[in-house]
Structures are given as C-alpha cells and as structure tokens.
RODO-2510 file (C-alpha; in nm, 4 decimals, decimal comma):
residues 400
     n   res          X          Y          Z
     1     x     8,2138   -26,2625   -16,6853
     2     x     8,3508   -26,1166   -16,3531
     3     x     8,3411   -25,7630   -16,5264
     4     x     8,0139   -25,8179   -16,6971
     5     x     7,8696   -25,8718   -16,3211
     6     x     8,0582   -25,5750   -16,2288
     7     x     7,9213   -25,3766   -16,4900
     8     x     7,5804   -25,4666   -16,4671
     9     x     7,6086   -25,3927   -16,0748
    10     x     7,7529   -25,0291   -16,1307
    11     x     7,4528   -24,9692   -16,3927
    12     x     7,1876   -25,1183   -16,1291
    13     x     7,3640   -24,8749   -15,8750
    14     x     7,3572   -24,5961   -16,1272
    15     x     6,9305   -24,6530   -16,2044
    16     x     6,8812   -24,6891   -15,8568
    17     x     7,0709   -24,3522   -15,7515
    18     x     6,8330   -24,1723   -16,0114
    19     x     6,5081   -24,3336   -15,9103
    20     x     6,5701   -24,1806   -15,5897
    21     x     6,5826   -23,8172   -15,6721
    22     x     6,2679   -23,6574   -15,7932
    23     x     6,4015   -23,4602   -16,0545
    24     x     6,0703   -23,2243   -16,2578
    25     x     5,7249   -23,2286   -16,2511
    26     x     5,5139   -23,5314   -16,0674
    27     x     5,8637   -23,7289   -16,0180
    28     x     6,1828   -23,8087   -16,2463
    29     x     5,9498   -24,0315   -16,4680
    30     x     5,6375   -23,8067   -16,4250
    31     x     5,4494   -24,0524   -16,2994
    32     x     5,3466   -23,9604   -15,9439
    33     x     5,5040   -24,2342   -15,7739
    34     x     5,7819   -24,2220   -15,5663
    35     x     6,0173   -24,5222   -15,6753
    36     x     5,9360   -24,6869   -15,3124
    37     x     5,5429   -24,6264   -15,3911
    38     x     5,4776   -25,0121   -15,3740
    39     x     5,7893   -25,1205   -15,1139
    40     x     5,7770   -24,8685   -14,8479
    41     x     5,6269   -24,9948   -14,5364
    42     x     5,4668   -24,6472   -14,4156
    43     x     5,1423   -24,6193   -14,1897
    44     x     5,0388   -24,3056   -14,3259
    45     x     5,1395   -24,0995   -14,0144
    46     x     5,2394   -23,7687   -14,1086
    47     x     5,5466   -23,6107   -13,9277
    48     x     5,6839   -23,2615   -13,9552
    49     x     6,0740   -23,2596   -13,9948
    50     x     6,1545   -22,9507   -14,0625
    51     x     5,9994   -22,5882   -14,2282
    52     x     6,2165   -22,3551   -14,4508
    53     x     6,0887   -22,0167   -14,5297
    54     x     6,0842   -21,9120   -14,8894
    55     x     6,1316   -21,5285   -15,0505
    56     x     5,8176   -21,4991   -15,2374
    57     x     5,6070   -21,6645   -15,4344
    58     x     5,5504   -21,9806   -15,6057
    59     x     5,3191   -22,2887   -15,7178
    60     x     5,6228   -22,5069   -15,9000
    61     x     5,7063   -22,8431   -15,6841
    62     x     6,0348   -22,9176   -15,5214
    63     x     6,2910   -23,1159   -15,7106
    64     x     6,5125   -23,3109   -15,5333
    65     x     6,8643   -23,4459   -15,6659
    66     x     7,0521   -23,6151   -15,3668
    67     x     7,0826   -23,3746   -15,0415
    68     x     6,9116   -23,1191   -15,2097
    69     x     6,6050   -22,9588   -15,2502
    70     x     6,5555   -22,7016   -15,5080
    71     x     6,2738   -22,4779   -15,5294
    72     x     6,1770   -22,1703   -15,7256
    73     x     5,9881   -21,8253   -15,6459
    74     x     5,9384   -21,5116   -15,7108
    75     x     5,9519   -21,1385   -15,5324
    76     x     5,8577   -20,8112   -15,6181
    77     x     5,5974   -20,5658   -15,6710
    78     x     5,5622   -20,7453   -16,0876
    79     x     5,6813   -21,0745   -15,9253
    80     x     5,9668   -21,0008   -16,1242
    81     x     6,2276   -21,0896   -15,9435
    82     x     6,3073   -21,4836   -15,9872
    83     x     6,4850   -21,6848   -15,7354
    84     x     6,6263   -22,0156   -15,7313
    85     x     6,6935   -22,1748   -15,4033
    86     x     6,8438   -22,4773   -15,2883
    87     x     6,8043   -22,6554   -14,9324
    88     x     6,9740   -22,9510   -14,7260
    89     x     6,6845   -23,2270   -14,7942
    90     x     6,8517   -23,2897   -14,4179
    91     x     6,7492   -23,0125   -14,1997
    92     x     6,6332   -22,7402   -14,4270
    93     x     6,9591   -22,5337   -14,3916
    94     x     6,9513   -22,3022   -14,7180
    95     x     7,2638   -22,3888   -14,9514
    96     x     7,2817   -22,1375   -15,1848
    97     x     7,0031   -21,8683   -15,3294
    98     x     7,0386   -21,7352   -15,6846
    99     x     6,8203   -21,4404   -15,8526
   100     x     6,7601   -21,2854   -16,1959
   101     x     6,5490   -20,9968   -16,3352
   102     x     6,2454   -21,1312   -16,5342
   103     x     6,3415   -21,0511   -16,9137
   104     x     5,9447   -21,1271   -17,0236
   105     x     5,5751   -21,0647   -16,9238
   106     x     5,5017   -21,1215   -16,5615
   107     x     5,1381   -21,0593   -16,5312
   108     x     4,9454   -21,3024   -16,4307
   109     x     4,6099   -21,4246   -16,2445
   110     x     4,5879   -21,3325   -15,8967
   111     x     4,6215   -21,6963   -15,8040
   112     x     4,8583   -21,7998   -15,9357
   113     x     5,2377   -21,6417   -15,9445
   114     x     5,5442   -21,6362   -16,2244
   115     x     5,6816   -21,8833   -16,0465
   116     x     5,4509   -22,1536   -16,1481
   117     x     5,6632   -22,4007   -16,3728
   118     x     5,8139   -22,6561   -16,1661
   119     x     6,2181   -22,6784   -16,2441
   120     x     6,3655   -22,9852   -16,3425
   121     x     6,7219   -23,1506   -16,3512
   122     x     6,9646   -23,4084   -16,4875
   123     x     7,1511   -23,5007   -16,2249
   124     x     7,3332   -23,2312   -16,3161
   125     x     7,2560   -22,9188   -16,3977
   126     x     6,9266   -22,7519   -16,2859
   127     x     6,7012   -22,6079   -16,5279
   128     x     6,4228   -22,3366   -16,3886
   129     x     6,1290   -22,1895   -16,5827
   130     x     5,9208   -21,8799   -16,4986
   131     x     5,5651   -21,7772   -16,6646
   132     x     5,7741   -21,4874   -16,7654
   133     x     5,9652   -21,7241   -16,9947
   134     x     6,2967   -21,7159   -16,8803
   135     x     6,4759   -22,0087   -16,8880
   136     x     6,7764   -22,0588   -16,6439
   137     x     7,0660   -22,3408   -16,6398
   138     x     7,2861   -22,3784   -16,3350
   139     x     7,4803   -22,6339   -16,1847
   140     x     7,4232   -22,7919   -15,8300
   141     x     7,6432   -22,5126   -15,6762
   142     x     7,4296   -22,2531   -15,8302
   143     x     7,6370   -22,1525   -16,0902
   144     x     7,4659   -22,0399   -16,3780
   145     x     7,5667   -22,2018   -16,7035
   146     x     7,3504   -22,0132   -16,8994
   147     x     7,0218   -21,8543   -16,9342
   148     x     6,7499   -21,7780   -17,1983
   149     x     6,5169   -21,5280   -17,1992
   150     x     6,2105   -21,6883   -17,4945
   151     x     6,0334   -21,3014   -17,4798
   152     x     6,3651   -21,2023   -17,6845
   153     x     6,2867   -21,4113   -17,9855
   154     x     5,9303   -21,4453   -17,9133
   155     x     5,7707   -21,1502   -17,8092
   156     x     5,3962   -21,2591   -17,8225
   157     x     5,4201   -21,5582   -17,6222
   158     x     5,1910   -21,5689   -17,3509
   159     x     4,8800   -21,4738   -17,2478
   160     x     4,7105   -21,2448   -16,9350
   161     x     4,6444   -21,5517   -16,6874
   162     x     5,0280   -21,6508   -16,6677
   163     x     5,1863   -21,9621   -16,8302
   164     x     5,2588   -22,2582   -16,5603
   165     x     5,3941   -22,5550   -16,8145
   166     x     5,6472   -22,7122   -16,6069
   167     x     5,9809   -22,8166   -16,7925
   168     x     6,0763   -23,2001   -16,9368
   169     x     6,4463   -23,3238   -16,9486
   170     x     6,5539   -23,6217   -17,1404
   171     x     6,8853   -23,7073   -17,2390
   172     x     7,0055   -23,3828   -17,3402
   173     x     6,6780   -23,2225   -17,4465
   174     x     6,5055   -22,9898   -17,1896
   175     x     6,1225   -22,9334   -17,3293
   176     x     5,9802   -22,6076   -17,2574
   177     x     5,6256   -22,5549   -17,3714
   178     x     5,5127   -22,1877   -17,4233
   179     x     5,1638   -22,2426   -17,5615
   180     x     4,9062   -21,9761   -17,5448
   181     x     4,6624   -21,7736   -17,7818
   182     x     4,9071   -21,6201   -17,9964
   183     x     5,2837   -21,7042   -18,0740
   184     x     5,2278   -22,0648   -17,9176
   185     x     5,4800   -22,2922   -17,9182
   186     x     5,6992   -22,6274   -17,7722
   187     x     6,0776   -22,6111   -17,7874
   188     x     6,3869   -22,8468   -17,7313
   189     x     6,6914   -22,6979   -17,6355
   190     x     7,0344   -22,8887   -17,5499
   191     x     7,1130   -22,9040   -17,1824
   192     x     7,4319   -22,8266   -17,1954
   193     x     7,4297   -22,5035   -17,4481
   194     x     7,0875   -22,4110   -17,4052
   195     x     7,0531   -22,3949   -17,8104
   196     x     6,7387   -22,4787   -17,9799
   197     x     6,7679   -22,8176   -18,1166
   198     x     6,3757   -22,8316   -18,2204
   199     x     6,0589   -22,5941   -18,1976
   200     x     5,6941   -22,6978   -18,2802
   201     x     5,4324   -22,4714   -18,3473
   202     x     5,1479   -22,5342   -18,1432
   203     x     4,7591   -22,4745   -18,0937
   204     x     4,6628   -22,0905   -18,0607
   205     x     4,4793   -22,1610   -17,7352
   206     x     4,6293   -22,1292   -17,3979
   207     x     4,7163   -22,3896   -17,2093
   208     x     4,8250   -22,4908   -16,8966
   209     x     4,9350   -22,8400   -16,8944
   210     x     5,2847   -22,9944   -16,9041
   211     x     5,4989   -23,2451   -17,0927
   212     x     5,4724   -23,6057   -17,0267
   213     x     5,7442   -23,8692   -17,0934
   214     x     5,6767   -24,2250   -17,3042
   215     x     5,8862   -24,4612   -17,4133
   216     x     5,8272   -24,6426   -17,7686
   217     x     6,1039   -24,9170   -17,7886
   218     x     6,4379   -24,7992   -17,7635
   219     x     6,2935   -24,4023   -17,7902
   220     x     6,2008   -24,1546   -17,5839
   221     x     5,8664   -23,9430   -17,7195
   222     x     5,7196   -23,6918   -17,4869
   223     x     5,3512   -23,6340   -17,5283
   224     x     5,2382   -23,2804   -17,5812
   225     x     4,8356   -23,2110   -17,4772
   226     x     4,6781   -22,8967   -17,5565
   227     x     4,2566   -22,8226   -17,6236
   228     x     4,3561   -22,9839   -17,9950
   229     x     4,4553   -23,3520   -17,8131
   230     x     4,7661   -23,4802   -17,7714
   231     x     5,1166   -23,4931   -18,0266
   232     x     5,3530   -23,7584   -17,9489
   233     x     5,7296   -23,6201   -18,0165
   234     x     6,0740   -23,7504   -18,0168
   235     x     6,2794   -23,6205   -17,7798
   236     x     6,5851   -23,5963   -17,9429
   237     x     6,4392   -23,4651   -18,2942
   238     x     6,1549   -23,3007   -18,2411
   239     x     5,9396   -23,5212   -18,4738
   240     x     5,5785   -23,5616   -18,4838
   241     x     5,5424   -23,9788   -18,4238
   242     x     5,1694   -23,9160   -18,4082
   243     x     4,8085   -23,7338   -18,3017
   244     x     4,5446   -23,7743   -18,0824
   245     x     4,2759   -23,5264   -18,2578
   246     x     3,9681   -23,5499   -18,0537
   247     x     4,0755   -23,2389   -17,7953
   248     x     4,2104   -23,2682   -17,4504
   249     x     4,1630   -23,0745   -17,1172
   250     x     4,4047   -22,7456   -17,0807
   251     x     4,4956   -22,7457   -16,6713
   252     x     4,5167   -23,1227   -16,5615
   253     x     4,7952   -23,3515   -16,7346
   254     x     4,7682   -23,6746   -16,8644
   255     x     4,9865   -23,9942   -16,7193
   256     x     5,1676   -24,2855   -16,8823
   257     x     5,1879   -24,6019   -16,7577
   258     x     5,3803   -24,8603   -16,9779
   259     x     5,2171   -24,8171   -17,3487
   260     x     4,9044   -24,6722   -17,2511
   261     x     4,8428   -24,2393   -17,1961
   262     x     4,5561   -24,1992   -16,9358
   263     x     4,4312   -23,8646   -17,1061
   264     x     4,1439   -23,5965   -16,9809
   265     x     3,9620   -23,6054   -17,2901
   266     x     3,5967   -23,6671   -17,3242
   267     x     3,6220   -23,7585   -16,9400
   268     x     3,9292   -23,9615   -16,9143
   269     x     4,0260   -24,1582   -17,2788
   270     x     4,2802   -24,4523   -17,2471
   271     x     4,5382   -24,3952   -17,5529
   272     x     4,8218   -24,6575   -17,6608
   273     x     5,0338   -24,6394   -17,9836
   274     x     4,8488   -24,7614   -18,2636
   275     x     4,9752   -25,0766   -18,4861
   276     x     4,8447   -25,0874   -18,8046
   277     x     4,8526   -24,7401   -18,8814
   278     x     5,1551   -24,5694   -18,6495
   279     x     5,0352   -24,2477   -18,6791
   280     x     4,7097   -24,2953   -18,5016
   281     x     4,6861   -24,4074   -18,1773
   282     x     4,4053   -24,6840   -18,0744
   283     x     4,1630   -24,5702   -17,8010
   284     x     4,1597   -24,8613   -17,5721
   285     x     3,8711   -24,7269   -17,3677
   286     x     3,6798   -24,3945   -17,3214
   287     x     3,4637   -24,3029   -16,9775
   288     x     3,2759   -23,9991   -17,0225
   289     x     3,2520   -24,0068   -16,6039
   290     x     3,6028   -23,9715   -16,5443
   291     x     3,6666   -23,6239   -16,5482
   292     x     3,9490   -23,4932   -16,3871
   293     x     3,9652   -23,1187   -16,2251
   294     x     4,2606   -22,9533   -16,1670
   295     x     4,4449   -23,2597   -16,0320
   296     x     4,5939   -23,4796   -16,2833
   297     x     4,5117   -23,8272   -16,2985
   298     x     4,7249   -24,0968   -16,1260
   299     x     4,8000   -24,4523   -16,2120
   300     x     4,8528   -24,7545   -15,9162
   301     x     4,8373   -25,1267   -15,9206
   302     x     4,5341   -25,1692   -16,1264
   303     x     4,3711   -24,8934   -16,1340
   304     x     4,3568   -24,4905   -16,2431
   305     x     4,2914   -24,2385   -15,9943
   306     x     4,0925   -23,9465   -16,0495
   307     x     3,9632   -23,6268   -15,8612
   308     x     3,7523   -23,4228   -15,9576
   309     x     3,6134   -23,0754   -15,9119
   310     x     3,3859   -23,1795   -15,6068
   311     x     3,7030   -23,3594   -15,4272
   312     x     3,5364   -23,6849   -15,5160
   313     x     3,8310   -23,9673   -15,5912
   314     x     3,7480   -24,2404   -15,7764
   315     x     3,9240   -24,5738   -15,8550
   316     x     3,8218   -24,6886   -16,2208
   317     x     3,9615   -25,0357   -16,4033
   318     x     4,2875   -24,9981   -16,5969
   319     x     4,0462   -25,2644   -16,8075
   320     x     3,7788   -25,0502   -16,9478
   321     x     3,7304   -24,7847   -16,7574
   322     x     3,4765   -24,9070   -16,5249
   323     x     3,4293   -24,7697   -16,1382
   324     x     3,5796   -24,9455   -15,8526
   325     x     3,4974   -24,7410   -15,5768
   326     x     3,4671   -24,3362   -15,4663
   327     x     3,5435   -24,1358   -15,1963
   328     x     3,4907   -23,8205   -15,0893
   329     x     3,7773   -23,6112   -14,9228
   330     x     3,8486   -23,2373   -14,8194
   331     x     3,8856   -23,0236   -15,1490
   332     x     3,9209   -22,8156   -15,3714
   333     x     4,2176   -22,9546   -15,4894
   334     x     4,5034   -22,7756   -15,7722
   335     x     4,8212   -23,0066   -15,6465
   336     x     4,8466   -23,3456   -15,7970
   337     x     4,8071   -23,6402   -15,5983
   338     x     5,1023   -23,8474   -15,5579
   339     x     5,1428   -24,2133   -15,4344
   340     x     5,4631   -24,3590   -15,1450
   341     x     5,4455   -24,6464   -14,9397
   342     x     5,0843   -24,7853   -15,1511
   343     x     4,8902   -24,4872   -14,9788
   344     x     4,7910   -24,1551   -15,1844
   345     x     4,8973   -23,8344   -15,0298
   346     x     4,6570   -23,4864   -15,1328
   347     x     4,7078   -23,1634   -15,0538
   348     x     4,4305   -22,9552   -15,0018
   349     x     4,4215   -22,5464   -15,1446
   350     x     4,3824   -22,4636   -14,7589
   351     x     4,6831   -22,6428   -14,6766
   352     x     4,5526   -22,9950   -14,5391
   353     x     4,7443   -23,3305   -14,6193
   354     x     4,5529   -23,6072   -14,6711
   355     x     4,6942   -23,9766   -14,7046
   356     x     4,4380   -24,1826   -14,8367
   357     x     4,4689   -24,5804   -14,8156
   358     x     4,4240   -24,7106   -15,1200
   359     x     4,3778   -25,0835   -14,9971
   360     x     4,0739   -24,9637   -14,7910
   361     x     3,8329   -24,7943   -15,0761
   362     x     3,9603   -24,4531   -14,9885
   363     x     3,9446   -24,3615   -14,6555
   364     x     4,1376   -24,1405   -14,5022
   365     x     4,4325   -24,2536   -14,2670
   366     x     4,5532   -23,9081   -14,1556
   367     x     4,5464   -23,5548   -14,2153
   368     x     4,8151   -23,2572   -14,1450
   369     x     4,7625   -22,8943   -14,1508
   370     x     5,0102   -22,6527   -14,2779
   371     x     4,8060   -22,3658   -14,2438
   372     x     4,8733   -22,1635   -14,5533
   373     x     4,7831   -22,2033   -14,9169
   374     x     4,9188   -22,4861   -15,0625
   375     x     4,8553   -22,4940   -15,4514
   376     x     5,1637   -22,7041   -15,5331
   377     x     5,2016   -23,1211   -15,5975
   378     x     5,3937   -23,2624   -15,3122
   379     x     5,7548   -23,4322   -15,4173
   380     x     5,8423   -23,7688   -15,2396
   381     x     6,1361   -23,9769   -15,1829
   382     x     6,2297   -24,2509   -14,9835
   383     x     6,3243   -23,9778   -14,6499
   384     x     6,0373   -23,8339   -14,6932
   385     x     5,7517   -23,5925   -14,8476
   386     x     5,8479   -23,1795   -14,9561
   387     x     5,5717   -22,9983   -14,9849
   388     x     5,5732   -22,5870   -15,0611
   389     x     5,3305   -22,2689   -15,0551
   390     x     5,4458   -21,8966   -15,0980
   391     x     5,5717   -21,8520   -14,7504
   392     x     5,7191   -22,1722   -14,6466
   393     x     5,9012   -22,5261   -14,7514
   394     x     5,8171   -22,8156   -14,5727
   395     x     5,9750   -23,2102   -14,5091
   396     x     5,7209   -23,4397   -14,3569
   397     x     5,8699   -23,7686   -14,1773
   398     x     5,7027   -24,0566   -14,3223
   399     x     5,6208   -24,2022   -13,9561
   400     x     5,5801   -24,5824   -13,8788
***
C-alpha cells in the first residue's frame, strides 16, 4: 500500500510538472487556459518583468517547458533564414540560438511571416515548424536531433499567402498539417526519428487553422478542421474515427472541452461524438450569431467565448448556445484570447493587453501597451504571461 501511495504521489507530481509548462499552440492541452486559470488569485494588474529582443520575424507563440522559453523567427531578405531561440523564463537571458536555411517556399503575405507556426514540445525535445515547411527536432540544449524538410517529398505544398498551422504532439506523434490548394495534406511523424508514421490527404483549399487535441476513452484523436468540416483522427494511427461534413471556418480554430468541439461553422456549432452511429458526430447546438474572427473561440466555467471581427466578445451558454452578455473592447484582434487567474487576457494587433473580468460581464480591468505589432496568442503559466511581436519577447508579472 505504502508504494501504491508512493506511486500515485510521483504520478500526481509528474501531471502536475507538465500542466505547468505550456508546451504548443493555445497551451499543452490547447485549450487556452493556463492550468491555474480557475485557482490563481490575480487582480488583473499587468506588470512588465522583463523584454528580450528577437532576430526577425515571427507570429508563432512562446512555448514554455520549465525555465525556458522557446520562440521561433525568421531573418532575411526571403525570411529564409529560421531561428530557434531559447530564453531564461527568469530574466530573459538568451540560452542558446539555433538557425537553418529554409529548404521550401518562403513567400508569403505581407502580414504575416514564415515564422508563423507556433513550435511545440514533449518535455523533451522541441519540435519547430516554418510556412516554408521545414520541420526541426532538437533537444532542450539546442541540439538538433533531426530535421525534415516536407518541400523535398512534396513539392506543391503550399500556397502564395504562407502556411501558419501550428504543430500537435501526443505521445510520440508530432502532427504537422500542410493543407493548401494543391498537394494538401496532414502528417504524423515519430518524435524521436522524425519518420512518417501516418499521412492524410486533405481538402484542396488552403487553410490556416491548427490541430486540436480530444480524448475518446482511453485514446487520443486530434481533430483536423479545414473549409470541408472537421476529421477526427487517432493519434497514434492516423485513422479516420469520424466527419463533421457541413464546412468549417479556415483562420480561427475550434476548442474542446471534455466531449464536446466548440467549432466555427455556421457561426459557432457545438459537436460531441456521436452514439448510435460512431462515425457521425451529434450537433448538440448550432448559433448562427456566434461567429468567430480571427480569434479562436475559448471555453470557461460555463460558458464559450467568442470575438469577433468588430472586437465584440460575447459570453454564450455551454447549454444551447444562447447569449449571456457582450462587450465591446479595443480590436482588431488575430491572437487568441487566453484565460489565468478567472480573467481573459487579449492582445490587441497594435500591441494593447487587455484583461477582461469575466465575473463582471466583460469589462475591462487593465490594459498594457507594448507598442509594436503584436499578432501572436499570449502563453501563460503560473510566473507569469509571454507575449511576442517581430522585434521583441516579453514576461508580464501577474501583479496582486
């Protein structure tokens, strides 16, 4: 019994220590929440800690895995230069900077930038993806383990606005989606080899939106959205479980919470596994007036969170659907909103913070101006909130 307790202690240790990184794309779970979102006590405050400056380019969030702080960019007349940096979540100090020669296209749309795909980690090893489709694995020295360049065996993927699909790991199954109008496609490749281990074809239409993780029993699927709807895949095989057919939105990305996948389609559709026939999910509600812009909807306490093109936010039921409450705030918006202490934090395109109490139908607690361009979702942990733009990396203090 005495080692059971043990056991069960090191495990609880073991979750705990990951819920505290932030390892890809809207957190290590993908939901937006930092794992003190509900615990935290935090007044909103805002607090600058510290600023790093960066070598170029880049719209991809900071991951976080203990002390450190990763972050991608790029440099270069073609943006072709890619960089992978990695800074004391401390102070800021840099800890090591590593750089590679784009192997794929690197055009894209003047606002956004190759380095676009947020990077993602085990715990690990640290996976970073370009637009140019260049895949790189190193370790948390910066080390590089090994390195795929997707142009080489798949020349026609991508398209003239620049790909910004952020990358998915699960057990040892990195997803990398490279879906666009022509050679369009979602792979799995094994973490430690960097082998394919599965590859979907996918919907000729480009798309901008990124992998999202659900778990069905004792599996891991990750949902797949495009302008056809949504596939639900197993991680580990690559298997279709089943299809949402009714199209989806192409730049913001659905969320999971438990069994149901909040989903920008036809507004915002509410999407569970289905029962009688698996392959189909049920719709458990649709709301037509839920339609997110480029900020992907958000899930809290009882309700979904959604902003829209006007910077309107708006509270609906988990229920049905219905509206709670709105509020307006200072847009446009293209980061994610994500959620610490029960307050929202958004980030502005000009660079303004915004934490938004939740409790209090929206309003506005406090703001903080960066004063450059921030396109990029915050990342959040317990010490505190990393927020990037081309020139600069920042730590706010959560302040009491």
């Amino acid at each position: 019994m005495q080692r059971l307790l043990c056991c069960g202690l090191l495990c609880l240790g073991l979750s705990s220590s990951l819920l505290a990184d932030w390892r890809q794309f809207r957190g290590t779970d993908n939901t937006g929440l930092s794992p003190e979102a509900a615990t935290v006590d935090w007044s909103g405050e805002q607090e600058l800690d510290w600023s790093a400056e960066l070598p170029g380019r880049g719209l991809s969030s900071p991951v976080i895995v203990g002390d450190q702080v990763i972050v991608t960019a790029c440099s270069g007349p073609r943006e072709e230069r890619l960089h992978v940096l990695s800074f004391s979540a401390k102070d800021g100090s840099r800890q090591w900077e590593r750089q590679f020669w784009a192997t794929g296209r690197t055009v894209c749309h003047p606002k956004t930038s190759v380095a676009a795909p947020t990077p993602a980690s085990d715990g690990k090893r640290i996976f970073a993806f370009y637009s140019s489709n260049d895949l790189v694995c190193l370790d948390l020295d910066g080390n590089l383990l090994w390195y795929r360049g997707l142009t080489y065996d798949y020349p026609n993927a991508s398209n003239s606005l620049g790909m910004s699909s952020s990358l998915l790991v699960q057990g040892d199954i990195v997803v990398a989606m490279a879906e666009c109008d022509d050679e369009s496609f979602t792979i799995g490749l094994n973490t430690a080899t960097g082998e394919t281990s599965w590859k979907l074809d996918r919907p000729r239409k480009a798309n901008w939106t990124s992998p999202s993780l659900m778990t069905a029993g004792d599996k891991a699927q990750v949902l797949l959205q495009s302008s056809a709807g949504v596939a639900a895949v197993d991680v580990a095989s690559g298997e279709v479980k089943w299809t949402y057919a009714d199209g989806a939105a192409t730049i913001p990305t659905l969320v999971v919470a438990g069994d149901v996948a909040y989903v920008p389609s036809n507004g915002l559709t509410a999407l569970r596994p289905g029962t009688s026939n698996p392959a189909v999910p049920e719709i458990v509600w649709q709301e037509g007036s839920l339609r997110p812009g480029t900020a992907s909807p958000i899930v809290f306490g009882d309700g979904v969170y959604v902003i829209n093109t006007a910077g309107v936010l708006t509270k609906a039921s988990l229920t049905d659907g219905s509206r709670v409450w709105q509020a307006r705030m200072k847009g446009p918006f293209s980061a994610s909103p994500v959620v610490v202490g029960g307050k929202m934090l958004c980030v502005n395109e000009e660079g303004v913070s915004q934490v938004i109490d939740l409790a209090d139908e929206g309003k506005t607690i406090s703001t903080h101006e960066l004063g450059e361009t921030v396109l990029a979702t915050p990342s959040v942990t317990a010490d505190g909130i990393y927020l990037r733009s081309d020139g600069h990396l920042w730590k706010l203090r959560l302040g009491e």
